[in-house]
Backbone as a chain_set.jsonl record, in Angstrom:
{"seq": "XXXXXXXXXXXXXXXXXXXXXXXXXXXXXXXXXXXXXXXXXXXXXXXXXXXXXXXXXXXXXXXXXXXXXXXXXXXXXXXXXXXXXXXXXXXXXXXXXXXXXXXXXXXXXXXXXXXXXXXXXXXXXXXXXXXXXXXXXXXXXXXXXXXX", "coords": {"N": [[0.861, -1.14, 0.0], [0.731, 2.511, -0.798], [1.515, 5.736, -1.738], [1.521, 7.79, -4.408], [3.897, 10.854, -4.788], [3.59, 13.31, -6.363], [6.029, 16.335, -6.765], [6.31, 19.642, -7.956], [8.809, 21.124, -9.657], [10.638, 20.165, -8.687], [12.991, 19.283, -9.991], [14.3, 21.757, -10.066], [14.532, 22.587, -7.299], [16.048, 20.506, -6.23], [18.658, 20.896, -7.464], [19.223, 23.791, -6.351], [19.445, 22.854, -3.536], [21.694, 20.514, -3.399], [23.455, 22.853, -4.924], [23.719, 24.456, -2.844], [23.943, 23.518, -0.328], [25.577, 20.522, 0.545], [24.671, 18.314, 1.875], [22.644, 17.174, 1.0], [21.051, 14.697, 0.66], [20.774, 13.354, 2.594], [19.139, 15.139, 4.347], [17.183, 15.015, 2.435], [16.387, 12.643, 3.165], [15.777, 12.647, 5.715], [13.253, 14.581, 5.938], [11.542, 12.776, 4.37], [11.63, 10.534, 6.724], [10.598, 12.149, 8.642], [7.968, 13.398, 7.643], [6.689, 10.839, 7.597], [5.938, 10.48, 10.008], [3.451, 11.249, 11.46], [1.451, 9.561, 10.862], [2.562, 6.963, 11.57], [2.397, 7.461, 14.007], [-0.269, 7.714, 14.034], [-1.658, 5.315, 13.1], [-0.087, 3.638, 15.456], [-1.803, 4.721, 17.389], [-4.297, 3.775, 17.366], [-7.515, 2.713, 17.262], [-8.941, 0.812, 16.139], [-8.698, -1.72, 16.143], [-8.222, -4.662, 18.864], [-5.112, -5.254, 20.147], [-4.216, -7.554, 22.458], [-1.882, -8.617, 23.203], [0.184, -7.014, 22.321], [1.84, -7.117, 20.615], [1.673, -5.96, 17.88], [1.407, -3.392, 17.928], [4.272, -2.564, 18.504], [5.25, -3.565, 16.527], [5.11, -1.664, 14.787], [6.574, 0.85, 12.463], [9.012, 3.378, 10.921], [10.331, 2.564, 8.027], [14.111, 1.972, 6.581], [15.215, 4.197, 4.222], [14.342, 3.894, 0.601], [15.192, 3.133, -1.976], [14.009, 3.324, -5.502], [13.533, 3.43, -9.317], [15.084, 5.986, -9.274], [13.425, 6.743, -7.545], [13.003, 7.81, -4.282], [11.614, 6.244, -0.96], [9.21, 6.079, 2.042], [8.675, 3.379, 4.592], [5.923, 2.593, 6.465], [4.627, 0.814, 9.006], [4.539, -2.754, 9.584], [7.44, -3.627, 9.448], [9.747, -4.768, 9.581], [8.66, -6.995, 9.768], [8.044, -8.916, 11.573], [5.727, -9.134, 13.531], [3.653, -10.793, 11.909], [1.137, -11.096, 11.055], [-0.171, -8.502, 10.669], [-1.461, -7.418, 7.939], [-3.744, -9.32, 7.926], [-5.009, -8.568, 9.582], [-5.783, -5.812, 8.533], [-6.882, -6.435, 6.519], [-8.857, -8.101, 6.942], [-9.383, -12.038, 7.392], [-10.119, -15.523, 6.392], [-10.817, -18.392, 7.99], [-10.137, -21.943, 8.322], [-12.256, -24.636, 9.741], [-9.953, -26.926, 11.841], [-8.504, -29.719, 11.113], [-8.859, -31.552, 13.526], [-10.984, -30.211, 14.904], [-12.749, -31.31, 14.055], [-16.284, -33.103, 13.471], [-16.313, -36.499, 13.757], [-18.313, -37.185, 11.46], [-17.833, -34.869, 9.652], [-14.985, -35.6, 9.405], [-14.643, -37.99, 7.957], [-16.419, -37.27, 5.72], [-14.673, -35.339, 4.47], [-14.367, -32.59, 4.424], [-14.22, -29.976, 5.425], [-16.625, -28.447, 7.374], [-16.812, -25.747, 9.079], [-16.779, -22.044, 8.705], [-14.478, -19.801, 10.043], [-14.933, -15.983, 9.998], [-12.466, -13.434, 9.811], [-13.322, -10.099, 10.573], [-12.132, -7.353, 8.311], [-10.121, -4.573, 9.939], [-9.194, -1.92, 9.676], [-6.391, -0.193, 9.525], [-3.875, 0.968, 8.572], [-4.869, 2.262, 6.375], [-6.336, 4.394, 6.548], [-5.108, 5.761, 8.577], [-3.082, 6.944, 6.815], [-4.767, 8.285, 4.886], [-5.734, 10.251, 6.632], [-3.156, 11.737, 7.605], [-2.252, 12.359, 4.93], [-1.876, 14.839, 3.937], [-0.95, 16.428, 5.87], [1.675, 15.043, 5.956], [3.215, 15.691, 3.746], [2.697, 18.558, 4.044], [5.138, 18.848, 6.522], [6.889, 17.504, 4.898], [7.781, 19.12, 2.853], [7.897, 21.93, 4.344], [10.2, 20.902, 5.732], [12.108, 20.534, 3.582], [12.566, 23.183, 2.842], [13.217, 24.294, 5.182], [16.033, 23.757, 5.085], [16.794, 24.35, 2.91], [17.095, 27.416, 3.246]], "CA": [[0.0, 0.0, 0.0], [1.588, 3.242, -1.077], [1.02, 6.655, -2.278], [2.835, 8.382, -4.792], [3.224, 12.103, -4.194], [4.485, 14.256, -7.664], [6.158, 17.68, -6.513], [6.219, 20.278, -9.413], [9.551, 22.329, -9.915], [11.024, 19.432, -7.541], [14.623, 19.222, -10.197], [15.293, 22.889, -9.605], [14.614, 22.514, -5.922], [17.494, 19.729, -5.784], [19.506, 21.857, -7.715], [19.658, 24.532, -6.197], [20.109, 22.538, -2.646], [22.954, 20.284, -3.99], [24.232, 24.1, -5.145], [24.062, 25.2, -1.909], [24.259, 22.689, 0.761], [26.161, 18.571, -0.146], [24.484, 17.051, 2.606], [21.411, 17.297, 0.699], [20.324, 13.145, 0.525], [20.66, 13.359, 4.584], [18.023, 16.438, 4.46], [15.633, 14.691, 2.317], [15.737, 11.255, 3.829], [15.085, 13.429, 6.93], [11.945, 15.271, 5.592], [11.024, 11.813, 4.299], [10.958, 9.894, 7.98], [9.414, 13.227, 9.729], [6.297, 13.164, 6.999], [5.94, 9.924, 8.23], [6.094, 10.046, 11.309], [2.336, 11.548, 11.974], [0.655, 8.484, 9.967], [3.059, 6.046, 12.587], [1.279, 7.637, 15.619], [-1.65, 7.739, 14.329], [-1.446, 3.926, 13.447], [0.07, 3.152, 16.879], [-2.973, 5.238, 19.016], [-5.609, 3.354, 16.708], [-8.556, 2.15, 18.128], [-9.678, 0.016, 14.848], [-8.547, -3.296, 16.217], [-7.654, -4.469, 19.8], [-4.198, -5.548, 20.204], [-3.783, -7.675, 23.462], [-0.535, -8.955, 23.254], [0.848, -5.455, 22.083], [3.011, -7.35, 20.156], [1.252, -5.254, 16.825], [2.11, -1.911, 17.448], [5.666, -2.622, 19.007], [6.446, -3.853, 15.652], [5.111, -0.881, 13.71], [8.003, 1.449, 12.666], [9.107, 3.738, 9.477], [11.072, 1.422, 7.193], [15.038, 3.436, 6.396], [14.904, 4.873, 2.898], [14.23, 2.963, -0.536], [15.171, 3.728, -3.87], [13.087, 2.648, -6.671], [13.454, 3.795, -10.37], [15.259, 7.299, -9.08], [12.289, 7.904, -6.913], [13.151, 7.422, -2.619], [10.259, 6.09, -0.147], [9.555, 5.087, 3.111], [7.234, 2.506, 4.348], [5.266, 2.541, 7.614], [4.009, -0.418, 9.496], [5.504, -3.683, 10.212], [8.532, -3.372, 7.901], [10.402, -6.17, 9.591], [8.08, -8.536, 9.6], [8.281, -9.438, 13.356], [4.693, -9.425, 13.362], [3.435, -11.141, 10.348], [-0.144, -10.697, 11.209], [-0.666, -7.124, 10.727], [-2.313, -7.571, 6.534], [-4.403, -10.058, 8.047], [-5.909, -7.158, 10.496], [-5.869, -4.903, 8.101], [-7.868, -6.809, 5.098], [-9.904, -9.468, 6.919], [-9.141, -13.171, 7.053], [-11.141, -16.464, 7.023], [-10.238, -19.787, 9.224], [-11.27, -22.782, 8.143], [-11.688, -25.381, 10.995], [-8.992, -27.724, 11.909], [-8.984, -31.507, 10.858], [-8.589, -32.59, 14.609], [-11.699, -30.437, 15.77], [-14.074, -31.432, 12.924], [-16.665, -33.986, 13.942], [-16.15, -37.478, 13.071], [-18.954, -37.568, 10.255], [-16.927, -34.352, 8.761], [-13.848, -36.376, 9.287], [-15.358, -39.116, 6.734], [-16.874, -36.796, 4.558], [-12.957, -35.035, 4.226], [-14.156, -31.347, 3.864], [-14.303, -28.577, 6.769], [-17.754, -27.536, 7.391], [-17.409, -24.41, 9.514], [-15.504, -21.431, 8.815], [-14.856, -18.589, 10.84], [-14.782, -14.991, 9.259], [-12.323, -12.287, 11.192], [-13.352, -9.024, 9.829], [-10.999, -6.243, 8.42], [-9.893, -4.13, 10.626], [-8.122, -1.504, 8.757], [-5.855, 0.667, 10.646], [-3.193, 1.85, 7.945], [-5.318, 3.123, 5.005], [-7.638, 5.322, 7.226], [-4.243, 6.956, 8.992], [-2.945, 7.345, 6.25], [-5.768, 9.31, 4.497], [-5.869, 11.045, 7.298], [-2.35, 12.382, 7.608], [-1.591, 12.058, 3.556], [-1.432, 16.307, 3.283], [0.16, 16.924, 6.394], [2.768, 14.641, 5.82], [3.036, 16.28, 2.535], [3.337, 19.492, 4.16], [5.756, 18.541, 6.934], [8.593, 17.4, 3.613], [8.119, 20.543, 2.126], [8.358, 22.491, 5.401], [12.073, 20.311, 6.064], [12.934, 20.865, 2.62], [12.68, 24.52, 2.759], [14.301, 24.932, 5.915], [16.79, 23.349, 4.6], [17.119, 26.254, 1.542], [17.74, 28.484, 4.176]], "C": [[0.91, 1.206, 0.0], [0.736, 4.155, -1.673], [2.113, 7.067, -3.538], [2.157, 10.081, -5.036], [4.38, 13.182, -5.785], [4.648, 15.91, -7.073], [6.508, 18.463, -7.972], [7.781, 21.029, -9.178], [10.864, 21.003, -8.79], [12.978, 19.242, -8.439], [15.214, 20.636, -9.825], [15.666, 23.157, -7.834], [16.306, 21.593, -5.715], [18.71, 20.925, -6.319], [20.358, 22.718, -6.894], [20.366, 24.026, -4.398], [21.751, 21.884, -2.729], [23.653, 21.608, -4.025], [25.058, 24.338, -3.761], [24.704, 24.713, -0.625], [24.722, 21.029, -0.098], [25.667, 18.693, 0.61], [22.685, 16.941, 2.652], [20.417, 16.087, 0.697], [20.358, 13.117, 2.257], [19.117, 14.083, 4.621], [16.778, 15.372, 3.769], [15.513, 13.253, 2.716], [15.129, 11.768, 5.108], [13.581, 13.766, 7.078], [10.969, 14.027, 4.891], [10.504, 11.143, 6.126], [10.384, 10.727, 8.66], [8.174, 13.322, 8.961], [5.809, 12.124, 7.236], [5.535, 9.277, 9.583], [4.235, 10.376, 11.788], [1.892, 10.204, 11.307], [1.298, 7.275, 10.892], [2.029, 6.149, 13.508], [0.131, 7.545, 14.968], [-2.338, 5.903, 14.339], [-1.23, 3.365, 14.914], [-1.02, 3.59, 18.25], [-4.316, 4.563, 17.995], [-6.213, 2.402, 17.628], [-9.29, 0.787, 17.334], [-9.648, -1.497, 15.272], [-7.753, -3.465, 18.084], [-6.376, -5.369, 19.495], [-3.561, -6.514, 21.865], [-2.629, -7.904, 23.799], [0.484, -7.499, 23.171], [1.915, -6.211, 20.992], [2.664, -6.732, 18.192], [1.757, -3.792, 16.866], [3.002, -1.562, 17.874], [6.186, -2.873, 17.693], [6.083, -2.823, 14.484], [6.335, 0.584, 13.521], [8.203, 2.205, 11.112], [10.444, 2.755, 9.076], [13.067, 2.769, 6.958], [14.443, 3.226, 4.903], [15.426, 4.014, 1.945], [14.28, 3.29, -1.145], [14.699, 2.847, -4.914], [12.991, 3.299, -7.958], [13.974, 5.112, -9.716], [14.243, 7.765, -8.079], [12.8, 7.221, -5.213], [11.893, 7.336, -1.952], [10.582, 5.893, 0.857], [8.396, 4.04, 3.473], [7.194, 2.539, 5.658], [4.306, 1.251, 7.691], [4.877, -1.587, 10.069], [6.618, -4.17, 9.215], [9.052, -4.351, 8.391], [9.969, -7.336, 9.416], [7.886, -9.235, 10.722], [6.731, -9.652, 13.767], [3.733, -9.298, 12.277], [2.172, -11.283, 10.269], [-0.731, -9.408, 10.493], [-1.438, -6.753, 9.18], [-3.368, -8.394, 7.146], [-5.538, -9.311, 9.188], [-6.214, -6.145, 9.8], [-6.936, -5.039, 6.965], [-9.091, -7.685, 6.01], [-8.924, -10.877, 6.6], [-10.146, -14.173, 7.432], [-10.166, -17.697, 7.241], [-11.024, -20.557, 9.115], [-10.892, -23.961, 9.352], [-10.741, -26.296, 10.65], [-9.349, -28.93, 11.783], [-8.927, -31.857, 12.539], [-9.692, -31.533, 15.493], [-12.711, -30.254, 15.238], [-14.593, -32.805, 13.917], [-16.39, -35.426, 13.76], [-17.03, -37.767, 11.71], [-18.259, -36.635, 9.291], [-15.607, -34.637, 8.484], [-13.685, -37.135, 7.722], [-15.548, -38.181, 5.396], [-15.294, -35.994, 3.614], [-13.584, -33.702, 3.592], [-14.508, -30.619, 5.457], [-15.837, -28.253, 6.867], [-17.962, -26.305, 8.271], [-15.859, -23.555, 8.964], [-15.4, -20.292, 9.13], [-14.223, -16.965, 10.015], [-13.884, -14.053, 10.566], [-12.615, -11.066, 10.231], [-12.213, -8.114, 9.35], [-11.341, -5.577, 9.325], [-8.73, -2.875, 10.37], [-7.531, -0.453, 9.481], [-4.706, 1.67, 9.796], [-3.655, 2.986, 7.085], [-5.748, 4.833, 5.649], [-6.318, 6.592, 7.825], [-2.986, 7.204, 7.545], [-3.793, 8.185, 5.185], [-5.649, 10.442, 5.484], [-4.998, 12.239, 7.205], [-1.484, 12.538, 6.526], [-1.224, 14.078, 3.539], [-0.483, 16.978, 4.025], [1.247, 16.569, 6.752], [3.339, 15.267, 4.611], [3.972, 17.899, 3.141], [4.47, 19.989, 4.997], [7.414, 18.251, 5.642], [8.493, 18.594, 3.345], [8.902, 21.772, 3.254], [10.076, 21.971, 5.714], [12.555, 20.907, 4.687], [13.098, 22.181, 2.496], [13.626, 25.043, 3.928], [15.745, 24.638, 5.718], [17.766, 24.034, 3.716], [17.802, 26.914, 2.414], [18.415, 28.623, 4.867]], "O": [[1.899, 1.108, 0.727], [-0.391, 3.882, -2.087], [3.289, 6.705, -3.575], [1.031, 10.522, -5.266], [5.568, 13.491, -5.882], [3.665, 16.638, -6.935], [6.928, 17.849, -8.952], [7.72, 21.665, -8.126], [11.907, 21.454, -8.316], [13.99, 19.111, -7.751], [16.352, 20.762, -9.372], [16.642, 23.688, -7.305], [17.347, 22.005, -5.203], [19.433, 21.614, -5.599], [21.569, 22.645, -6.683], [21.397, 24.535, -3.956], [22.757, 22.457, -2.308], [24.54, 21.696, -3.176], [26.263, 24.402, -3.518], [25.638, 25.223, -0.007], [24.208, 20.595, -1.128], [25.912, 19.89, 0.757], [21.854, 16.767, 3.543], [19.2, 16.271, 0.725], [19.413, 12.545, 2.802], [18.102, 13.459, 4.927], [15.754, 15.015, 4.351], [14.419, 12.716, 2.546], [14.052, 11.329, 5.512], [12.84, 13.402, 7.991], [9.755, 14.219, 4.839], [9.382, 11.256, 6.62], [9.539, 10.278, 9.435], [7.168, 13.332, 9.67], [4.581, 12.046, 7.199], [5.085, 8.216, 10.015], [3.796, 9.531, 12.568], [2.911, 9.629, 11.688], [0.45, 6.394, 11.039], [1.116, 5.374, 13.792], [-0.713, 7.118, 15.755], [-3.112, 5.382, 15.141], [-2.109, 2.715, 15.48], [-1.116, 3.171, 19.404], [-5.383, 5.167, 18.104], [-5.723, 1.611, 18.435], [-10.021, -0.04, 17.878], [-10.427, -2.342, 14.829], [-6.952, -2.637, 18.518], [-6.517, -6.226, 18.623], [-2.505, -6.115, 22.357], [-2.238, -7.348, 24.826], [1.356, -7.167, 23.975], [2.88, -5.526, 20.654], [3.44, -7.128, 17.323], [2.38, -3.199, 15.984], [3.136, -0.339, 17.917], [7.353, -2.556, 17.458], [6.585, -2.974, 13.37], [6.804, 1.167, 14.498], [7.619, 1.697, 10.156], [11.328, 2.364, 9.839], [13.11, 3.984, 7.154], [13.577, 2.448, 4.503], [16.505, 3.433, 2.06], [13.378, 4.088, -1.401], [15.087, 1.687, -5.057], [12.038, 4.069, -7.832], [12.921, 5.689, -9.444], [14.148, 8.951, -7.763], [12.914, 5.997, -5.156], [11.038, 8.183, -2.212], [11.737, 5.582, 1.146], [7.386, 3.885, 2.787], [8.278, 2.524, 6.241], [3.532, 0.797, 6.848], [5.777, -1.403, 10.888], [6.494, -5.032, 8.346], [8.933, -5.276, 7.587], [10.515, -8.382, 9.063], [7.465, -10.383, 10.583], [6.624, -10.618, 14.522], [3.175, -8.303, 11.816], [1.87, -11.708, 9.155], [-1.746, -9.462, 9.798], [-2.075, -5.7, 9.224], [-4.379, -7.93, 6.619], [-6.698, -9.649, 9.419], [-7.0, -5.373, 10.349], [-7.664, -4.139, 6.547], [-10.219, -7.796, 5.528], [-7.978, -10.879, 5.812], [-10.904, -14.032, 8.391], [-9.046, -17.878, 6.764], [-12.205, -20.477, 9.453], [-9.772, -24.203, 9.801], [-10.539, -26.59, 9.472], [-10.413, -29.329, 12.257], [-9.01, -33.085, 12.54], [-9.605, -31.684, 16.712], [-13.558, -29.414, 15.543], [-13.905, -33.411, 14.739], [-15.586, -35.08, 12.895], [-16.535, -38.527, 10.878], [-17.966, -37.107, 8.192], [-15.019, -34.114, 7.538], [-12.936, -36.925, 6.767], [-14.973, -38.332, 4.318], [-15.016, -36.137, 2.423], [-13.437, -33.551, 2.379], [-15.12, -31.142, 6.388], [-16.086, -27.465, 5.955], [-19.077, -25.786, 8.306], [-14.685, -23.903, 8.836], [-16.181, -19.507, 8.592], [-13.099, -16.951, 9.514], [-14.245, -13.911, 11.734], [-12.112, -11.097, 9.108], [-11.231, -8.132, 10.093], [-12.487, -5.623, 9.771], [-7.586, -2.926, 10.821], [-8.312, 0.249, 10.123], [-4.546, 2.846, 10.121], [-3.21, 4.129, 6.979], [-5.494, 5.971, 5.253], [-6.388, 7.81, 7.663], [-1.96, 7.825, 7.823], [-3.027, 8.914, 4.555], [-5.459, 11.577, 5.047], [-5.399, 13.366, 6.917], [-0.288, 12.781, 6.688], [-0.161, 14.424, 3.024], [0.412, 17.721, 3.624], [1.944, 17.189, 7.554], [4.548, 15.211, 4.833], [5.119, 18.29, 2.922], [4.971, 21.083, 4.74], [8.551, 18.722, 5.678], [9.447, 19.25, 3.763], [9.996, 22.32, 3.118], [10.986, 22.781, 5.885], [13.418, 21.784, 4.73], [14.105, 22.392, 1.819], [14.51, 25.891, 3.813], [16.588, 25.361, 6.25], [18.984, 24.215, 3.749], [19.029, 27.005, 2.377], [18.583, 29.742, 5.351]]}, "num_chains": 1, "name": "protein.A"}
């Protein structure tokens, strides 16, 4: 799940930083993990799904910085993988029962007859809608102070 965010005038901007300041790929990986940082919290104070274990929003986290065709990202959520659940809260999943606590006539017959639905529970999309402009305006804000 991903956005992509087109800035206008965005080669003279490098430009003129490169010009002015080299430690210009520091600056915008910077203004990258601080735009994402509101869309983290808002993920981590979500109410959308309970979490008893906690072991869901201990493992949510901004990803470091990715290059893809010239373009840099970051990714928010469970980037390591440490809890490999967190799509399965986020879309919905279904559970079909287990062979050892089917009845004996569904034993015989050799198909599952119940199967339990968990609903989605979507917790990224929503904070990210939420905080898609003022993460937006957070990079721009770094990248400018940056100019100066």
């Amino acid at each position: 799940m991903g956005v992509d965010v087109e800035f206008s005038g965005m080669s003279e901007l490098i430009e003129k930083l490169e010009a002015t300041n080299g430690r210009f790929n520091t600056v915008e990986n910077q203004a990258l993990k601080a735009g994402a940082q509101p869309i983290l919290e808002d993920m981590k104070n979500t109410t959308a799904f309970k979490d008893r274990t906690g072991r869901l929003r201990k493992s949510l986290k901004i990803s470091g910085i990715k290059r893809t065709g010239g373009r840099k990202s970051v990714w928010v959520g469970d980037t390591d993988g440490k809890c490999n659940y967190s799509w399965f809260v986020e879309f919905g999943h279904s559970i079909g029962q287990s062979r050892k606590n089917m009845s004996a006539k569904g034993k015989r017959a050799g198909k599952l007859n119940k199967v339990t639905y968990a609903p989605a529970r979507p917790f990224v999309a929503p904070a990210l809608e939420r905080h898609k402009r003022e993460a937006i305006e957070i990079i721009k804000a770094e990248l400018r102070r940056a100019i100066k």
